[in-house]
C-alpha positions in Angstrom: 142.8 -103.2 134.4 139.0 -102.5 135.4 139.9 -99.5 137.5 142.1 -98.0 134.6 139.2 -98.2 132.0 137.2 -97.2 134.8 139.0 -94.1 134.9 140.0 -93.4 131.1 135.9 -93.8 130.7 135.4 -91.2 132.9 138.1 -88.3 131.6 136.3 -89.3 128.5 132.9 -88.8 129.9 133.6 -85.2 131.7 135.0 -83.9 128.5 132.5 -85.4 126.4 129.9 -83.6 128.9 131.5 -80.3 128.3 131.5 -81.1 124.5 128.1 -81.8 124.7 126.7 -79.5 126.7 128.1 -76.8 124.3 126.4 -78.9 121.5 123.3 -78.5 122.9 123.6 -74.7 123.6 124.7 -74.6 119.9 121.6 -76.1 118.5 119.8 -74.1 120.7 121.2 -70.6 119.0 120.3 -72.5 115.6 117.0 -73.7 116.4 116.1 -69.5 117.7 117.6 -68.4 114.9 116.0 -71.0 112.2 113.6 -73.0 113.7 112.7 -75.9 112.2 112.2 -74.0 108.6 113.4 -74.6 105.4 117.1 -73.0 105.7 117.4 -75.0 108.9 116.6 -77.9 107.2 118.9 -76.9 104.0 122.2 -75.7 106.7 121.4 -79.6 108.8 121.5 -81.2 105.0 124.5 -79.6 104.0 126.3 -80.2 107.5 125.4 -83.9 107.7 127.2 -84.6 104.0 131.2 -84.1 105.4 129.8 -85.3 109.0 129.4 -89.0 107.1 132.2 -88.8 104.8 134.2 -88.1 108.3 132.5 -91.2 109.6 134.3 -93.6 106.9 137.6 -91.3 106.8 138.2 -90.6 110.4 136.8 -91.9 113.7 134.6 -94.1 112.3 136.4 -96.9 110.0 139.7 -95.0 109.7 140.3 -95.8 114.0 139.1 -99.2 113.8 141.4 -100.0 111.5 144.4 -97.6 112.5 144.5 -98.4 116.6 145.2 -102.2 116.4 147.6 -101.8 114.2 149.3 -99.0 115.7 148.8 -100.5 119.3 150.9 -103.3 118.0 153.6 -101.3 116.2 154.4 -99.9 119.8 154.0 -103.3 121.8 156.0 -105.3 119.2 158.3 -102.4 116.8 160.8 -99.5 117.5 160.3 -96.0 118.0 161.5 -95.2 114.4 159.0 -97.7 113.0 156.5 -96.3 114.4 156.9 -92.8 113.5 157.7 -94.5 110.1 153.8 -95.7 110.0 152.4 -93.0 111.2 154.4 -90.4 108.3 153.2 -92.9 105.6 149.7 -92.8 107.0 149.4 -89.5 107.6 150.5 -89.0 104.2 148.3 -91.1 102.3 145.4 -90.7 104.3 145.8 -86.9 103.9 146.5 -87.3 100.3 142.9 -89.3 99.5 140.9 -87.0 101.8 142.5 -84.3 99.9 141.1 -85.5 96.9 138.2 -86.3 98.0 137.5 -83.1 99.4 138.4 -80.8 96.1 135.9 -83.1 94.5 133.1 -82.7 96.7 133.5 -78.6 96.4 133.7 -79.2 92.8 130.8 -81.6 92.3 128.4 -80.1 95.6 125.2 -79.6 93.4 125.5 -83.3 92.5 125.8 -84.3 95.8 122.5 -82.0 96.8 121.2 -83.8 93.9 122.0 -87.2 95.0 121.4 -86.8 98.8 118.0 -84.2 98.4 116.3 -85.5 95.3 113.1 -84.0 97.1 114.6 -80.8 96.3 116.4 -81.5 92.9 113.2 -82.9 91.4 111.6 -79.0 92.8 114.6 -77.3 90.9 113.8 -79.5 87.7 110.4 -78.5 88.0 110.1 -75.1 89.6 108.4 -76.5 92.3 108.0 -74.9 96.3 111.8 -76.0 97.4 113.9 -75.4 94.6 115.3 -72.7 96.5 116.6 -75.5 99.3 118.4 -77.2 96.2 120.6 -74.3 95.1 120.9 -72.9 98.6 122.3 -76.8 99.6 124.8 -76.7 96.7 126.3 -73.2 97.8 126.2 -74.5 101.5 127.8 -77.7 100.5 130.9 -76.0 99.2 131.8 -73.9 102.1 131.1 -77.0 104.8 132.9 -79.8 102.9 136.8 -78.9 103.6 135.4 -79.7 107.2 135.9 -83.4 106.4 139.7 -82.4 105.3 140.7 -80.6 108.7 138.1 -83.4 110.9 140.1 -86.7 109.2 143.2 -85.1 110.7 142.0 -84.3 113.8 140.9 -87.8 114.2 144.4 -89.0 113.2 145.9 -87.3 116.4 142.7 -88.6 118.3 143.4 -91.8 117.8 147.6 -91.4 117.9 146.7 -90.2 121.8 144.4 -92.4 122.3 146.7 -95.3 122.0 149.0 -93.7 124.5 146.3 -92.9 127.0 145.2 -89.1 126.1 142.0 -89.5 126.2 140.8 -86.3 127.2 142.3 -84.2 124.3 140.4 -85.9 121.5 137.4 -85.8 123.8 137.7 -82.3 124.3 138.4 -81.3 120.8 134.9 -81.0 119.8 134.1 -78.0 121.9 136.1 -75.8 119.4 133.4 -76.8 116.8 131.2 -76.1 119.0 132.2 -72.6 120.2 133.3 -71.8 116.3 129.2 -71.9 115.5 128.0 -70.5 118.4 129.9 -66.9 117.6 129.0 -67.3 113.7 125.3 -67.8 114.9 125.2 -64.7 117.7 127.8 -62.8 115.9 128.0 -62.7 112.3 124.6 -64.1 111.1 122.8 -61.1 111.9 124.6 -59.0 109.8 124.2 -61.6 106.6 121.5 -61.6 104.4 121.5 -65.2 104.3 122.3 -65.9 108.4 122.4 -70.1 107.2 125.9 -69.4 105.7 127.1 -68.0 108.3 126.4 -71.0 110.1 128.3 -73.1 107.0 131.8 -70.8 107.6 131.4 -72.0 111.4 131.5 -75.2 110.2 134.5 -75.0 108.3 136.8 -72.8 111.1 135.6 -75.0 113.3 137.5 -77.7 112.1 140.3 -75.9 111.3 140.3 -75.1 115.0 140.5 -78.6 116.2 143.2 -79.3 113.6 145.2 -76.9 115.2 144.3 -77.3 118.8 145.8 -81.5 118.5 149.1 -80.3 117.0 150.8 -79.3 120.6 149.8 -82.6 121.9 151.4 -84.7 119.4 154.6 -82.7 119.7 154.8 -83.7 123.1 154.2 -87.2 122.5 156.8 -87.1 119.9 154.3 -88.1 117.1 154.2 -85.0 114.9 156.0 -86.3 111.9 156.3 -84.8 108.5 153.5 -86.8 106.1 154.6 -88.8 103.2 153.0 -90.6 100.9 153.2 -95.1 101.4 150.0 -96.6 100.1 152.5 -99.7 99.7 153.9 -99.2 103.3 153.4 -102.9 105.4 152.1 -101.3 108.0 149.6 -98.9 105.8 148.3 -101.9 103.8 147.3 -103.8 106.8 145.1 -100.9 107.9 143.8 -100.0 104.3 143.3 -103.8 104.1 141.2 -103.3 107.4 139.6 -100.3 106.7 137.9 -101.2 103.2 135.1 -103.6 104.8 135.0 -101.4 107.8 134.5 -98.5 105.8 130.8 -100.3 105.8 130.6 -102.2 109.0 131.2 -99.0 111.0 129.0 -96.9 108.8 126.0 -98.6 109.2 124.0 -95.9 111.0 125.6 -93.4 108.9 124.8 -94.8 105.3 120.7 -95.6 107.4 120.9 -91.7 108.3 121.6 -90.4 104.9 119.1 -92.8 103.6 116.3 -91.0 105.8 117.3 -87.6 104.8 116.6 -89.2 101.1 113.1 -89.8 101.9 112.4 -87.0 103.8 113.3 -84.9 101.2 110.4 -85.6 99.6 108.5 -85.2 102.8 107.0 -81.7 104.6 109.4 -78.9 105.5 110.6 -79.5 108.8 111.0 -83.2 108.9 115.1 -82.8 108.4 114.9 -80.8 111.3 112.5 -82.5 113.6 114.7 -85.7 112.9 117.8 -83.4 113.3 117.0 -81.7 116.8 115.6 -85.2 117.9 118.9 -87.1 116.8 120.8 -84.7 118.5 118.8 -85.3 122.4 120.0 -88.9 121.4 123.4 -88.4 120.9 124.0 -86.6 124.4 123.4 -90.0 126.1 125.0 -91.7 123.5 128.2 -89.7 123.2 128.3 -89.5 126.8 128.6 -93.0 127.9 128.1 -94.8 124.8 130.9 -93.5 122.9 133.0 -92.9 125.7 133.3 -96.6 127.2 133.7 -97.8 123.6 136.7 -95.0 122.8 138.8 -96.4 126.6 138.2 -100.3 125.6 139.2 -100.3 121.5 143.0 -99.7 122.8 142.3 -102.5 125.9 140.8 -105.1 123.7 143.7 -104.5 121.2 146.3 -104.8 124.2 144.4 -107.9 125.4 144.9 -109.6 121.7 148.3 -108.7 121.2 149.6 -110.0 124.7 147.1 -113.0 124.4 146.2 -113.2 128.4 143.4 -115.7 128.3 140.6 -114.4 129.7 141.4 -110.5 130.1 139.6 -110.0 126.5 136.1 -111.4 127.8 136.8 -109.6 130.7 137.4 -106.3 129.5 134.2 -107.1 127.0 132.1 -107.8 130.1 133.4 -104.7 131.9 131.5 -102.4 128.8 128.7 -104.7 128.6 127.9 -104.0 132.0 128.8 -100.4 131.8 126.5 -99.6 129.1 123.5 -101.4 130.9 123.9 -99.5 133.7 123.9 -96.1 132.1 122.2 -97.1 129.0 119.1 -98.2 130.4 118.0 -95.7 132.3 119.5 -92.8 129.8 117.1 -94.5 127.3 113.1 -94.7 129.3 114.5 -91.2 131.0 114.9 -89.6 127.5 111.6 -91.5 125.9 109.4 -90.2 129.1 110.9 -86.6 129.1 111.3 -86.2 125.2 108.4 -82.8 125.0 110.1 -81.4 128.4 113.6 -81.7 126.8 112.9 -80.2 123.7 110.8 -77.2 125.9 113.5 -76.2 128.1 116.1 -76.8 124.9 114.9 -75.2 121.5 111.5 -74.0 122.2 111.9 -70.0 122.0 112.3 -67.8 119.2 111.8 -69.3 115.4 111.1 -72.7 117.3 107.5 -73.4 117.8 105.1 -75.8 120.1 104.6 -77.8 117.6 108.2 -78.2 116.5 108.5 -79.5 119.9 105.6 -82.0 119.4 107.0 -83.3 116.0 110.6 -83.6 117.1 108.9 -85.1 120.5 107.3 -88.2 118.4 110.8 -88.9 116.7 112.6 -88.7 119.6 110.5 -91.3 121.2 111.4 -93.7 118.4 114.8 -92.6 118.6 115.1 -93.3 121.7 113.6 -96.8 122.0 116.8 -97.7 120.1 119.0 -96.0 122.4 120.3 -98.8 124.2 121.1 -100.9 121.0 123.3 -97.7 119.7 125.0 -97.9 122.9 126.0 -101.7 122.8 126.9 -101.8 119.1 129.8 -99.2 120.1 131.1 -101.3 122.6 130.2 -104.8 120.8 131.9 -103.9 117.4 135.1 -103.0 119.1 135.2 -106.4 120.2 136.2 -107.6 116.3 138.1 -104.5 115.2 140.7 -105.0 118.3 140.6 -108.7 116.8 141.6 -106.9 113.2 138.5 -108.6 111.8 137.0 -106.1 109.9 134.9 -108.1 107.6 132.2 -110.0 110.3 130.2 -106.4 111.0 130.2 -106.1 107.6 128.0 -108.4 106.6 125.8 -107.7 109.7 126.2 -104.3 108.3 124.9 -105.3 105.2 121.5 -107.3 106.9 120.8 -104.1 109.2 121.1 -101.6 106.5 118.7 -104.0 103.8 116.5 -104.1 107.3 116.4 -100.3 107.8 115.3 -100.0 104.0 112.7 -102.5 104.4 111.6 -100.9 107.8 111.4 -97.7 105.6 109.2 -98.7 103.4 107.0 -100.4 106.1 106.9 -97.6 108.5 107.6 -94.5 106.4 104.1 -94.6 104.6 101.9 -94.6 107.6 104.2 -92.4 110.2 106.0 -90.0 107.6 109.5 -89.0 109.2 108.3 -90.4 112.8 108.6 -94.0 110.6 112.3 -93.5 109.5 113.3 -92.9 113.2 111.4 -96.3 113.8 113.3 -98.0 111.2 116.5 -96.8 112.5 115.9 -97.9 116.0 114.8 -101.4 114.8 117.8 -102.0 112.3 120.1 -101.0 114.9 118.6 -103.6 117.8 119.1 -106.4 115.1 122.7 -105.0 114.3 123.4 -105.5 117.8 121.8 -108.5 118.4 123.7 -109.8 115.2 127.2 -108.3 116.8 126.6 -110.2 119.8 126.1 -113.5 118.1 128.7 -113.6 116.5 130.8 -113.2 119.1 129.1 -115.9 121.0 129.9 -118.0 118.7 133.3 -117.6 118.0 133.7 -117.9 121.7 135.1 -114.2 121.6 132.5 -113.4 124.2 129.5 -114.9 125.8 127.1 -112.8 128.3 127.9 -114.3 132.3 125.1 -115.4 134.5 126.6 -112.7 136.8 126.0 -110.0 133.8 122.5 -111.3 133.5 121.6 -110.9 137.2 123.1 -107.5 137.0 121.1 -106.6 134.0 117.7 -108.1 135.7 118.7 -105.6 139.0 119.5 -102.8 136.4 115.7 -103.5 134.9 114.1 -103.5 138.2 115.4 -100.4 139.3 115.0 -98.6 135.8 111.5 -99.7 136.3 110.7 -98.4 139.6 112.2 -94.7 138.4 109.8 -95.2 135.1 106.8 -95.3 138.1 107.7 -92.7 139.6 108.4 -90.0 136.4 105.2 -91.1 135.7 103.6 -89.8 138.5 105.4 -86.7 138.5 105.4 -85.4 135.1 103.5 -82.7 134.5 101.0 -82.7 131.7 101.5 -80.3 128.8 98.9 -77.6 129.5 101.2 -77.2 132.6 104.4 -77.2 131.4 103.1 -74.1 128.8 102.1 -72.4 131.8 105.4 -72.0 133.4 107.9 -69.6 132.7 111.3 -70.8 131.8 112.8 -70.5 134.9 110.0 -72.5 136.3 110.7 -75.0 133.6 114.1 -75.6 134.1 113.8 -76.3 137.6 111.3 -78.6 137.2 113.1 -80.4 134.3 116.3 -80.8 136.8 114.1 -82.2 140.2 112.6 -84.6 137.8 115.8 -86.2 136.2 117.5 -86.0 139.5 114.6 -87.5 141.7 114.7 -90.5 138.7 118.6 -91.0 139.1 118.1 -91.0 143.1 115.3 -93.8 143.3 117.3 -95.6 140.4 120.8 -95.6 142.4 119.3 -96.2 145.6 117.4 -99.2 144.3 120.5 -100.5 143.0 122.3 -100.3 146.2 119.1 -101.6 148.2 119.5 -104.8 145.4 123.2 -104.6 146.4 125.0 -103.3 143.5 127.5 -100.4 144.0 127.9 -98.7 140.9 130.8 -96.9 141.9 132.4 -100.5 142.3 131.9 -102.0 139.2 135.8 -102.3 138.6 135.9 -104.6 141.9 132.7 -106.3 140.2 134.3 -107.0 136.8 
């Protein structure tokens, strides 16, 4: 079992690299083109809008709630009941989003209203950013039919997920990815407005990935013709699901949109410097994070449907372990190199040194809570498999009251640098929170054998924090290099960090590359 996950997680990983790597070179063509200036922080506002919806309506809630149930439909029903379930939810789920979607078009100045109040109270009042308000609206109707053509997209995901296709759904998000990148080199120089350029990317890139899952699903015999069931057995379990999860899983989501609230109302920039930072965070985090928790949702649901003892804890160990290996040392290397990163990444064209410093202090922040994102993705899984959708949720609830407190409390002093803080923090306790509760249902309970790998995982994350340390160059130097020069040095310091930290692990005698023998 260990050495399948093993190597589902890593299909998952390599297209997931590719996905992100392309991510990165996207948001470097957005940061040279727009910097970290108003219509960059109007175009990151109006993108983030469908990118939460498409947290409750696709991968996020939606696949908690749709792989159980659809892993046991094909351990336990026939073919034709299957495809049965998955017509009735393709149809209904298609048929809200639908709806939802017409409205958001309809009602996007309400939304920019709700979500940028910052800028609504400027348009009410002719202040500096009322231009960002009607700009957002105008944006907001060309990127919302995203969420339409993404919810699909995840539908298939998660249909070929169940059945061991990992790498389509993880490769998927390249066509996104590729969709900006020609609207940004190609077409938004010859706009007067280049940002909405930037917004039709948005919606042919999903459009794109609709398209691109289609072939797979034919071959899997899955593509069925969409009806509508909201009263379907199989449809009501999942909506019955999905309702409290359409919280649980949201958390960071609903915490996110809460911060671009607030820093609304702060200086221009802070959307972006939170933006470009987030985005450094959710390499890592899509990379192994993400990842390990996509392979083990369809083993944990396998392990609860045939009910083999200890396989569940198991396979929960297995991710535990995975995500302190990478986690750790993906989290101090990212909060040591944060200014280098964002150097070699964004800093040419519209994108200043001190958009680099700004973003560099939120990264940070972001970054302390690195490893708490990571185990929430593969801790949360452990209830959803279970089809108990309605513990997280009231975690959910505690972390996101936290993260408003923690706004309050940090905001005031550290302006956007304090909502990255608040986010980090209400995540640890989410996790923390997750765990717990599994403890105590007896679900899953950390082995002394996962604690003395974690303590080895410490040590050696600590002796690579030494020596980055020591190497780093100071900032003076870094501006002194050319890019070239830059780049090079960027790459011999993460890859003199990952030798001393692998080579202390095998000196400890841990063999990474073993960990399914281990588990």
């Amino acid at each position: 079992m260990s050495k399948k996950l093993l190597k589902s997680g890593a299909i998952v990983s390599v297209m997931t690299l590719v996905s992100r790597v392309l991510g990165l070179i996207r948001d470097v063509v957005i940061a040279n083109l727009m910097g970290a200036g108003s219509s960059a922080d109007v175009f990151i506002f109006a993108n983030k809008i469908p990118n939460f919806l498409r947290r409750l309506f696709a991968e996020g809630a939606f696949a908690q709630a749709f792989v159980p149930v659809l892993t046991e439909y094909q351990q336990k029903n026939t073919l034709e009941e299957t495809r049965e379930l998955l017509a009735k939810v393709a149809g209904t789920l298609g048929g809200i989003v639908s709806i939802v979607t017409l409205i958001g078009v309809i009602a996007s100045p309400l939304l920019a209203a709700l979500f940028a109040g910052g800028w609504f109270y400027d348009w009410l009042n002719d202040g500096p950013d009322a231009g960002k308000f009607e700009l957002a609206s105008l944006m907001l109707k060309i990127t919302f039919p995203y969420l339409w053509f993404i919810t699909l997209t995840a539908l298939a995901g998660s249909i070929l997920n169940t059945r061991g296709k990992f790498a389509v759904s993880a490769f998927t998000p390249v066509f996104l990815n590729i969709t900006i990148i020609v609207a940004a080199l190609y077409f938004a120089p010859t706009m007067e407005q280049p940002e909405l350029a930037l917004a039709w990317g948005v919606f042919f890139g999903g459009l794109v990935q609709f398209l691109f899952q289609l072939p797979f699903l034919l071959k899997e015999n899955a593509l069925v013709k969409p009806s509508w069931g909201w009263h379907h057995p199989g449809v009501v379990k999942i909506r019955t699901l999905m309702i409290p999860a359409l919280f649980g899983v949201s958390v960071s989501q609903i915490n996110l949109l809460f911060d671009t609230f607030i820093a609304s109302f702060l200086m221009t920039g802070s959307i972006s410097w939170l933006y470009y930072s987030d985005r450094l965070l959710e390499f890592p985090l899509g990379l192994f994070g993400i990842a390990i928790a996509t392979v083990i949702l369809p083993a944990l649901s396998k392990k609860h449907v045939d009910d083999k003892g200890t396989g569940f804890s198991e396979t929960m160990d297995w991710g535990v372990r995975a995500i302190l290996l990478l986690g750790a040392p993906a989290m101090l290397g990212l909060i040591i190199l944060a200014q280098p990163m964002l150097m070699v990444l964004f800093m040419r064209g519209a994108f200043s040194v001190s958009d680099v410093e700004m973003a560099s202090y939120s990264l940070v922040a972001y970054g302390c809570g690195l490893l708490s994102f990571m185990m929430i993705k593969v801790l949360a899984p452990g209830y959803y498999s279970r089809q108990d959708t309605k513990t997280p949720v009231k975690f959910g609830i505690i972390a996101m009251v936290s993260n408003m407190v923690f706004n309050i409390i940090f905001a005031i002093p550290f302006g956007y640098v304090g909502l990255a803080i608040a986010t980090s923090l209400s995540a640890l306790l989410n996790a923390v929170l997750l765990y717990r509760g599994l403890h105590i249902a007896g679900v899953y309970r950390i082995t002394k054998s996962t604690v003395i790998f974690f303590i080895k995982v410490i040590i050696a994350t600590g002796l690579m924090t030494v020596l980055l340390l020591n190497t780093l160059p100071v900032q003076s130097e870094w501006l002194a290099m050319d890019m070239m020069m830059k780049i090079l040095t960027l790459i011999k310091l993460i890859v003199s960090g990952a030798v001393v930290y692998l080579l202390s692990l095998v000196i400890m005698g841990l063999r990474p590359w073993k960990m399914k023998r281990q588990s």
